[in-house]
N, C-alpha and C positions, 0 to 999 in steps of 0.2 A: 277563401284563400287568396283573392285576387284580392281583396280589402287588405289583407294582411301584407302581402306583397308590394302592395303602394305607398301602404304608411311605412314598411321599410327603406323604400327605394325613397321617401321625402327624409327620414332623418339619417340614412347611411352618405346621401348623395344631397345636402341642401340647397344646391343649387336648381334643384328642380323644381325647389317649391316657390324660388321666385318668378315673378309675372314678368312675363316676355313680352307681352301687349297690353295695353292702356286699356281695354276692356271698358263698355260703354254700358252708363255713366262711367266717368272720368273719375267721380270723387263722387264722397255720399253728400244728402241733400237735394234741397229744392231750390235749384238755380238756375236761374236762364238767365238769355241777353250776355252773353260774356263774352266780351274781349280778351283776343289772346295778343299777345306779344312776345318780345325776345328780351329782355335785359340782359345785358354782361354775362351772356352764353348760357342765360336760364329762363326757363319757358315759365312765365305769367297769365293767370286766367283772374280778370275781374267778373263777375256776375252781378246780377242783381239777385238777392233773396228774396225767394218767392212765394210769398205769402198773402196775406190778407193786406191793402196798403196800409193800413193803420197800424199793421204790422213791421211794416219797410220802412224802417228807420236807421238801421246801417247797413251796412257792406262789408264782406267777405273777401278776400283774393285766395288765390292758392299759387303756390311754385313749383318747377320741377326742372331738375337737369334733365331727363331723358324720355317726357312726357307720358311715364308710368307709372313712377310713383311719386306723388303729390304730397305737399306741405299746406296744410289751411294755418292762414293770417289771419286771427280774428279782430273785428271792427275796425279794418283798417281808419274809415268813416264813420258818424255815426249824427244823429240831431242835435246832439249836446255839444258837438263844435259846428254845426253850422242853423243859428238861432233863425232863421227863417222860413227853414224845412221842417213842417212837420208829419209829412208820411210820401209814400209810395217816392222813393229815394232809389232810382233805378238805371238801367242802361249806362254803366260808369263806360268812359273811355279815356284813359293817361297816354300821355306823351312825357317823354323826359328832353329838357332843354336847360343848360348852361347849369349842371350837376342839378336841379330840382325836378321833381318827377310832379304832375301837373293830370290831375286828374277833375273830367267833363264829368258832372251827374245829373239826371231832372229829379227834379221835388214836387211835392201837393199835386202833382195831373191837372193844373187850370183847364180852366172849361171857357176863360173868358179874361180880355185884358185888366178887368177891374178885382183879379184875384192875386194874392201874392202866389210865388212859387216860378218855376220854368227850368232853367238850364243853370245851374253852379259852376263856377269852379274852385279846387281846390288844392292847396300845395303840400309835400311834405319833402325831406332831405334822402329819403329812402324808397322805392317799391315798396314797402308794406306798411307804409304811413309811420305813424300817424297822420292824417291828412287835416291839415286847417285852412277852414273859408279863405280864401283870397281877398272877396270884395266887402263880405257881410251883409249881402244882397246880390240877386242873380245876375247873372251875364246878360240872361234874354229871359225878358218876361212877359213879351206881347206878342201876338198873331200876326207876324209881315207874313205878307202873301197867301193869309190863312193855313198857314205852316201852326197846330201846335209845339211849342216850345218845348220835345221830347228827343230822346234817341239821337242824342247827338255822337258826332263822331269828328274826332281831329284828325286831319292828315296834315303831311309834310309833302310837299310838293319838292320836287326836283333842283328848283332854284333856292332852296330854304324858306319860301313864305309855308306859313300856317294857315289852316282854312278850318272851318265848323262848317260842318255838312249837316244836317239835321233837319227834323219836320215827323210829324205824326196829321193824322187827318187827311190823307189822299194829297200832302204837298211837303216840297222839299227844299230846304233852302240850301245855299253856301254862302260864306260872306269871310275875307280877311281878317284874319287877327292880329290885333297890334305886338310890340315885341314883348312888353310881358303881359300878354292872354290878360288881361283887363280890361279891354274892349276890341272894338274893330276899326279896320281902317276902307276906307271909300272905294268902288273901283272908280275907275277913269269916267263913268259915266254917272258920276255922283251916288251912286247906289250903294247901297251898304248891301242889302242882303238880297240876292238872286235867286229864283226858282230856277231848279233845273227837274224838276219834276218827271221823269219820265213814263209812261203809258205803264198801269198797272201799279204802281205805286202805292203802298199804304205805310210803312215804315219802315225803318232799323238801317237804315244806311251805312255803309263802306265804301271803299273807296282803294285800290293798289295800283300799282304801276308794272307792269311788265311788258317791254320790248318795245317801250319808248309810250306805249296805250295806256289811256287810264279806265281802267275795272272800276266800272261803279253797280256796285249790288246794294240788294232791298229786301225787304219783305211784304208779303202778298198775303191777302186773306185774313182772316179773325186770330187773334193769340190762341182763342181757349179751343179755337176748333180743327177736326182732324187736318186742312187744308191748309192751314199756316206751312208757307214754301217759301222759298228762294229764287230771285230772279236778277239780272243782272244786264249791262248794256255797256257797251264801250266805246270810245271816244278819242281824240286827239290834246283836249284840254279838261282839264276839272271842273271849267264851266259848261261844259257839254257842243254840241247837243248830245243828248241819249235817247237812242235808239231801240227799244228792248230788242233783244236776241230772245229770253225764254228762259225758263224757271230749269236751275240746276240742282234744287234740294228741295224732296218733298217726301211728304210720307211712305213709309212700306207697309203695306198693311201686317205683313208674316214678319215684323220689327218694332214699329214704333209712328205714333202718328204725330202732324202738327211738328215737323221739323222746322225751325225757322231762327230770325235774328241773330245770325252768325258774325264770323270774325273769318280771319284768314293769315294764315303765320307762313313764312318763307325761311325753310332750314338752307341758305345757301353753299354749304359744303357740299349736302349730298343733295341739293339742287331738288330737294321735296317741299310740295304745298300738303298743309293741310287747312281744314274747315272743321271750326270750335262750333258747336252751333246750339240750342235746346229742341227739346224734344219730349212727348209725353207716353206714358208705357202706356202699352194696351190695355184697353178697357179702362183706363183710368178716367173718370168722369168731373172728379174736381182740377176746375181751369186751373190754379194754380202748382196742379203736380208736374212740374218742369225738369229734367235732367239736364246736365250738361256735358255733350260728347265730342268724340272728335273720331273724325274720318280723314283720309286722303284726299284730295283735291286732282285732277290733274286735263292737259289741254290737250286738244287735236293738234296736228299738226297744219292748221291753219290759226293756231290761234284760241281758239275756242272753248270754251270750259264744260268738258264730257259731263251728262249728269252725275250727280253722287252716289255713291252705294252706301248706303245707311247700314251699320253691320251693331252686332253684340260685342267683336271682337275689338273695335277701333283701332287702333296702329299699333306696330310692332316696336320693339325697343330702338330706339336710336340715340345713343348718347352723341352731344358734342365735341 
């Protein structure tokens, strides 16, 4: 009777049958590493598809007004518009500047300066691409500072300059971008590209600004294993120094393990953080079974970014 009762009260009453909360995964698949953003009042997740890399050959987005229910963009990217990529095509991150939307990816995983592949980038007229090569060859394709050429992340600083934050292999670079993202420009001390590597570092780089600070987060530990977490440090400038504070996203065991390479979106009306991040179901034993979820984010009153609660439920509806 209680059965009978519920499928009445979903089709007498349909509002009930819609989702109140984003429920974690976020969207079906096998996604990690994604980037969230805000476009024109609507919430963006790029991921990487995660697969076999000889399998990672395009890229996904998804959309959403009220980060509940999700729209999938398929191939926004893919290898047949960028001829120098030919697999493991991963960790996008876009920025939009002067109406073109301007989307970071790594290709091939080099292992060594004498391989092609590294860090892309690419443009299209809209958020859901189509996205085409820029250069017709990579941004970065060599080892400065023995930074793999992976997981890059564009920020916008304060003043309007553009930076590439990035590095795989226990180092991290940052280096200014010129004004149309085709290459870099110098700092003051001839340098093009700066470690700011901080204690504990192994990848997936971010970067925000809140209350004049700059938030620079990473990831810690192996991808495929339960211990991929979250860690982060703050600072006065983007070139650091960083400091670690301590890991704010990590596994639960009675949830989800191998939480890691997140994002961070800022709803400024109702003055909410959340954290985009991947994640592996329990018991799942092949590295590549990735989800992509999202939780709330939020600080102490010093500042400080409380650990995460990893949940099934993920956030509550919030429209713009």
């Amino acid at each position: 009777m209680k059965l009978k009762r519920f499928i009445y009260l979903l089709i007498a009453f349909p509002m009930l049958s819609q989702a109140q909360s984003s429920g974690n995964p976020i969207f079906k698949g096998w996604y990690a590493d994604p980037e969230a953003i805000i476009f024109d009042k609507t919430y963006w997740v790029y991921p990487t598809y995660s697969a076999k890399y000889k399998e990672q050959v395009f890229m996904d987005a998804f959309s959403s007004k009220d980060l509940v229910t999700w729209k999938k963009h398929e191939r926004i990217i893919d290898t047949s518009s960028v001829k120098w990529a030919k697999k493991a095509m991963w960790a996008p991150s876009i920025t939009k500047k002067n109406d073109k939307y301007y989307l970071f990816f790594g290709a091939n995983d080099i292992q060594s300066d004498n391989e092609v592949g590294g860090i892309g980038v690419a443009v299209a007229d809209k958020p859901e691409g189509p996205f085409k090569d820029l250069l017709g060859k990579p941004l970065i394709d060599k080892f400065y500072n023995k930074a793999q050429p992976i997981d890059q992340f564009v920020f916008k600083d304060k003043d309007g300059q553009y930076y590439l934050i990035y590095g795989g292999w226990r180092h991290c670079n940052i280096a200014k971008l010129n004004n149309d993202f085709t290459g870099f420009v110098p700092f003051d001390d001839g340098t093009t590209f700066k470690e700011i590597t901080p204690e504990g570092y192994v990848e997936g780089s971010f970067m925000f600004i809140k209350d004049g600070k700059y938030y620079f987060m990473w990831s810690e530990g192996g991808w495929t294993g339960p211990d991929y977490s979250v860690a982060y440090a703050i600072a006065d400038s983007p070139l650091g120094p960083f400091k670690r504070i301590g890991k704010i996203l990590k596994q639960d065991p009675a949830v989800a393990t191998g939480a890691g390479h997140h994002s961070v979106i800022y709803n400024a009306k109702k003055n909410n953080w959340y954290i985009v991040y991947h994640r592996r179901p329990l018991g799942e034993k092949d590295g590549n079974h990735r989800v992509t979820c999202i939780d709330m984010m939020t600080f102490d009153e010093n500042g400080l970014i409380n650990p995460v609660k990893i949940t099934y439920e993920g956030v509550s509806k919030s429209k713009l």
